[in-house]
N, CA, C and O atoms as CSV, one atom per row, in Angstrom:
chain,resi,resn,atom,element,x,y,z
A,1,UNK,N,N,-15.461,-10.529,10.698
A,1,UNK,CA,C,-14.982,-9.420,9.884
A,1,UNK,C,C,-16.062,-8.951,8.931
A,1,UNK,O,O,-16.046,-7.753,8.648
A,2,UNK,N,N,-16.902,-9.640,8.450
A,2,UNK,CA,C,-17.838,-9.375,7.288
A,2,UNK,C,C,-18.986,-8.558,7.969
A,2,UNK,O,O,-19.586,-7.674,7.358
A,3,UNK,N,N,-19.326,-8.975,9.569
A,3,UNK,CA,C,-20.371,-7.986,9.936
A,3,UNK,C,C,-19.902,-6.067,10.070
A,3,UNK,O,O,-20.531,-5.009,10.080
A,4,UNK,N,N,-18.519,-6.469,10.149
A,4,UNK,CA,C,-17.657,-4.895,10.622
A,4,UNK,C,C,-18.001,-3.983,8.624
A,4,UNK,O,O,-18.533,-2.956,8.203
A,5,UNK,N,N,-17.296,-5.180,8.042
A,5,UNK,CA,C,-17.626,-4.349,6.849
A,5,UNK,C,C,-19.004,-4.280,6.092
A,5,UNK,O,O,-19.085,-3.609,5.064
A,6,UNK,N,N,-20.043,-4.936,6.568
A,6,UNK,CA,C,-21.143,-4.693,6.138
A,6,UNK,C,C,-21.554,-2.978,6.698
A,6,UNK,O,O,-21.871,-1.999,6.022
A,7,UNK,N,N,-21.403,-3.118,8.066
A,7,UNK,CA,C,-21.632,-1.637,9.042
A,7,UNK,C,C,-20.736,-0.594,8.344
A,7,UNK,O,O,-21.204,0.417,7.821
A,8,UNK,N,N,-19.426,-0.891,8.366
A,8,UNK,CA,C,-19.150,-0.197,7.495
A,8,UNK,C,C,-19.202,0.468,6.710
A,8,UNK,O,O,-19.040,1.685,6.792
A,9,UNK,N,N,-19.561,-0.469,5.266
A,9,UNK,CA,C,-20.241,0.047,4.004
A,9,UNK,C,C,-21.730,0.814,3.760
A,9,UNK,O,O,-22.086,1.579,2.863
A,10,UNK,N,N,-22.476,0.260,4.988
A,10,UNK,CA,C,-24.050,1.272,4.887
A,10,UNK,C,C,-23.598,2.496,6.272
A,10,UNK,O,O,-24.500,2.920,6.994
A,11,UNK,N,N,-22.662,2.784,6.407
A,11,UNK,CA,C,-22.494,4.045,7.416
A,11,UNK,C,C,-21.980,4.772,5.525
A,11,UNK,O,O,-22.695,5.564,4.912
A,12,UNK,N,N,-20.729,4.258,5.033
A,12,UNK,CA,C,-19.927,5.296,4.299
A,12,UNK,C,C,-21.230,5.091,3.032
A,12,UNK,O,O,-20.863,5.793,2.091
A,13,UNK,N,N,-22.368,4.514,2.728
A,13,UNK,CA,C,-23.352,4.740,1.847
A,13,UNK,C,C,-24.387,6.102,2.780
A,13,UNK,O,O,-24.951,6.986,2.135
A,14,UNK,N,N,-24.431,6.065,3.573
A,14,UNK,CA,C,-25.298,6.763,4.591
A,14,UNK,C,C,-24.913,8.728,4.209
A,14,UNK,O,O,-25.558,9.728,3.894
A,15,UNK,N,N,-23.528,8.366,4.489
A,15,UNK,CA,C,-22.357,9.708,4.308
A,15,UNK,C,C,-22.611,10.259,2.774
A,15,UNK,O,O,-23.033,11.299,2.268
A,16,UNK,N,N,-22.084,8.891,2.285
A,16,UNK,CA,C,-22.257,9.418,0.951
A,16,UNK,C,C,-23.058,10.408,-0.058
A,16,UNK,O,O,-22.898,11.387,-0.786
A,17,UNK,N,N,-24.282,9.238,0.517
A,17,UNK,CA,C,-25.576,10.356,-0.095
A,17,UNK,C,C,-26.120,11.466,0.956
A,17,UNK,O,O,-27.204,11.997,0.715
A,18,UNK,N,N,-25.625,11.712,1.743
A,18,UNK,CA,C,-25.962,13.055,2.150
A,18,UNK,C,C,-24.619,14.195,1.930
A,18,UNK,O,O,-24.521,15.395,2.187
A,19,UNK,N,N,-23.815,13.352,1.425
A,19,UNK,CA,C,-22.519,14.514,1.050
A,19,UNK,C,C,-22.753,14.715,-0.113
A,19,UNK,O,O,-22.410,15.805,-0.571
A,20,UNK,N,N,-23.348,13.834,-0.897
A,20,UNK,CA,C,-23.737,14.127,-2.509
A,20,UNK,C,C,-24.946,15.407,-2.457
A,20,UNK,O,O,-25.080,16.326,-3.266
A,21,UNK,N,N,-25.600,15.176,-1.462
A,21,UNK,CA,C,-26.306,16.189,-1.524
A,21,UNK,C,C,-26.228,17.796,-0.834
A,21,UNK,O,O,-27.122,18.641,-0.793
A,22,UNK,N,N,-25.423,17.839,-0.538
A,22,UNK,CA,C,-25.096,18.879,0.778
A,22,UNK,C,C,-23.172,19.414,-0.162
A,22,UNK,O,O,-22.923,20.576,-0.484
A,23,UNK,N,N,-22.680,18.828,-0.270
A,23,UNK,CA,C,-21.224,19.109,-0.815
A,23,UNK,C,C,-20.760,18.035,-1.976
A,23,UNK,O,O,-20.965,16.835,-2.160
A,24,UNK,N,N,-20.092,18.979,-2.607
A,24,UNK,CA,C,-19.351,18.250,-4.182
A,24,UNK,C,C,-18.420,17.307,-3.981
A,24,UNK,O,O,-17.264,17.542,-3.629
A,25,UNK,N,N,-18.814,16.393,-4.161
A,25,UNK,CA,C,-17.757,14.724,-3.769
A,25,UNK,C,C,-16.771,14.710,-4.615
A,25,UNK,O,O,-17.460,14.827,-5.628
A,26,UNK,N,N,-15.683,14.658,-5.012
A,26,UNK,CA,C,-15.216,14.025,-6.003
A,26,UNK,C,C,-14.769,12.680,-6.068
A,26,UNK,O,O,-14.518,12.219,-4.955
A,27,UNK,N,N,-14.584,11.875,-7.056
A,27,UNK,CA,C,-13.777,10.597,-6.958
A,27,UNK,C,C,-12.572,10.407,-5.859
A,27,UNK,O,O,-12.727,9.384,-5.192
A,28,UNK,N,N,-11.543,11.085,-5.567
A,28,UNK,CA,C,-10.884,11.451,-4.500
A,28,UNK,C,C,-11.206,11.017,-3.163
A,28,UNK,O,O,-10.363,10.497,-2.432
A,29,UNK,N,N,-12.560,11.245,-2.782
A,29,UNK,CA,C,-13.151,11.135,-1.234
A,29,UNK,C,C,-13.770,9.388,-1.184
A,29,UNK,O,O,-14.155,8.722,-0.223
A,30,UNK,N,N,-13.656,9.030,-2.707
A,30,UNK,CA,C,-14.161,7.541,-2.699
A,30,UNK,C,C,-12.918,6.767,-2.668
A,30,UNK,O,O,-12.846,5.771,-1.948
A,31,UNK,N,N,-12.169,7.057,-3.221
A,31,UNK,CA,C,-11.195,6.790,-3.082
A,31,UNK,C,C,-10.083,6.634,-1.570
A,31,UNK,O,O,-9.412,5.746,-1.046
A,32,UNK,N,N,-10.262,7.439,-1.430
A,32,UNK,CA,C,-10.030,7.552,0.430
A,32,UNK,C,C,-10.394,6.535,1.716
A,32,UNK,O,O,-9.784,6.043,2.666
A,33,UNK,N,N,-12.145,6.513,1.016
A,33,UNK,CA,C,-12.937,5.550,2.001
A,33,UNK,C,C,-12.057,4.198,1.759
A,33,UNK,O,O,-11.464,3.610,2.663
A,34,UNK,N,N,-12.070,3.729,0.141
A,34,UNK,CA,C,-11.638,2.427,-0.027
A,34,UNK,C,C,-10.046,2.699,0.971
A,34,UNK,O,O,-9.761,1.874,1.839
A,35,UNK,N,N,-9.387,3.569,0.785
A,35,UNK,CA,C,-8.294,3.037,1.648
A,35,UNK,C,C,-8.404,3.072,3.052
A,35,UNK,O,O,-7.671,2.313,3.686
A,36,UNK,N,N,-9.303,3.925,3.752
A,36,UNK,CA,C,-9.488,3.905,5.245
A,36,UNK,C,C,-10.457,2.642,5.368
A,36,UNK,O,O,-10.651,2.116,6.464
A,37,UNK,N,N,-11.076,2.162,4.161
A,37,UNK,CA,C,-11.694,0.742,5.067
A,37,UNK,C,C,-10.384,-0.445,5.050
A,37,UNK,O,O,-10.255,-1.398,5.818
A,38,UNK,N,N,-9.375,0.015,3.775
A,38,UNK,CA,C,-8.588,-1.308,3.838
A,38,UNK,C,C,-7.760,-1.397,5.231
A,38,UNK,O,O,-7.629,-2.460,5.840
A,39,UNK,N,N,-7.182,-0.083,5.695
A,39,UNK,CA,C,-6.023,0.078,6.703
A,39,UNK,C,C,-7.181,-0.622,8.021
A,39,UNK,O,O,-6.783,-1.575,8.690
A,40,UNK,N,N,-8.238,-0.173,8.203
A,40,UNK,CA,C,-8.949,-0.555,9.089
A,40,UNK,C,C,-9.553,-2.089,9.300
A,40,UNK,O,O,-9.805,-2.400,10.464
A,41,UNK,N,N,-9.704,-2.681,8.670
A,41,UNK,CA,C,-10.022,-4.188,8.056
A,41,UNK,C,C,-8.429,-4.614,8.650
A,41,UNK,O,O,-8.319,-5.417,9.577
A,42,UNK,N,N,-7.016,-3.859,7.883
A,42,UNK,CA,C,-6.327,-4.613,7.974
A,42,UNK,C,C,-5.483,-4.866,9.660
A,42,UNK,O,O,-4.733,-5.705,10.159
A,43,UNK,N,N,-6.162,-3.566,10.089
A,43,UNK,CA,C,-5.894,-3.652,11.724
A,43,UNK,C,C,-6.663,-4.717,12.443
A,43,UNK,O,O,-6.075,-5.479,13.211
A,44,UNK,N,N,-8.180,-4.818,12.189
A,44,UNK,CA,C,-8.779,-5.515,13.045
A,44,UNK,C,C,-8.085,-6.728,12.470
A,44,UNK,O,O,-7.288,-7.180,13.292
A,45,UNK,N,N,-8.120,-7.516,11.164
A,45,UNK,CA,C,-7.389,-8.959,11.358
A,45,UNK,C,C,-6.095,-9.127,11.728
A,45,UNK,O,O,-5.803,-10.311,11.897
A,46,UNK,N,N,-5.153,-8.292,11.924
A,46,UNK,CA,C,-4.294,-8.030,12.762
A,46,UNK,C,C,-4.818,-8.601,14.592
A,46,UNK,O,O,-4.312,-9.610,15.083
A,47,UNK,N,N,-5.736,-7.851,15.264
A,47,UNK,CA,C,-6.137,-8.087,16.157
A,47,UNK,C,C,-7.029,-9.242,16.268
A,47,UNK,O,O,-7.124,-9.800,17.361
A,48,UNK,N,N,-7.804,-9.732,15.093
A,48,UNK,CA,C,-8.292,-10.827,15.466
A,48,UNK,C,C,-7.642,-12.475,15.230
A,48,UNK,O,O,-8.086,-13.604,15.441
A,49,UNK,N,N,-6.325,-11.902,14.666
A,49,UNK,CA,C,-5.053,-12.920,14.578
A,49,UNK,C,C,-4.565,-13.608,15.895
A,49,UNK,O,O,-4.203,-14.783,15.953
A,50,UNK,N,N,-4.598,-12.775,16.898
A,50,UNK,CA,C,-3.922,-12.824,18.155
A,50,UNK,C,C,-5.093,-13.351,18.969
A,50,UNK,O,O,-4.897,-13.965,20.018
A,51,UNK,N,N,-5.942,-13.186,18.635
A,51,UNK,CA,C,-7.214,-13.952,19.298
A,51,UNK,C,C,-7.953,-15.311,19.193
A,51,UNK,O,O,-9.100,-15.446,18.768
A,52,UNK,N,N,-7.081,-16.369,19.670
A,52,UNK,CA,C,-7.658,-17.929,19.414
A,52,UNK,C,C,-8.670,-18.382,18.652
A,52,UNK,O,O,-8.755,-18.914,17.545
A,53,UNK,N,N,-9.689,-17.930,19.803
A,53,UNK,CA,C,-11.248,-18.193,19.540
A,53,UNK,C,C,-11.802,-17.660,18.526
A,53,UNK,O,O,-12.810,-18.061,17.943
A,54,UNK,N,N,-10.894,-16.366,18.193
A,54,UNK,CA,C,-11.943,-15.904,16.986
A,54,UNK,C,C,-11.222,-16.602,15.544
A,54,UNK,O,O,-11.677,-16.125,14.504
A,55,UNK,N,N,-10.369,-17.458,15.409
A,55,UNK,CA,C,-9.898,-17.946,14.379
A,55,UNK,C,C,-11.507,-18.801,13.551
A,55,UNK,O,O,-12.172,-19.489,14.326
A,56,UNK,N,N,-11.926,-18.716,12.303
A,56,UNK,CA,C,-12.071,-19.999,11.619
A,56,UNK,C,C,-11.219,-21.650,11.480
A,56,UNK,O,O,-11.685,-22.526,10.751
């Protein structure tokens, strides 16, 4: 899970600063990310629940 949200976090840093530069961000759109990474995080351990091998 930690490699998904590392990729994650330097794609929506990637976005970021070229939306900072190109269009007006507001707090709102950061806000957003944090919830589309949580719903997404909370799907994959969902899916990696059901998967034996990938348990710790």
């Amino acid at each position: 899970m930690l490699p998904f949200s590392c990729f994650f976090w330097v794609t929506i840093l990637i976005i970021y600063r070229y939306a900072r530069n190109n269009l007006p961000v507001s707090n709102y759109f950061i806000v957003y990310l944090f919830l589309i990474h949580d719903i997404i995080k909370h799907c994959f351990h969902n899916i990696n629940s059901r998967i034996p091998y990938s348990r710790n």
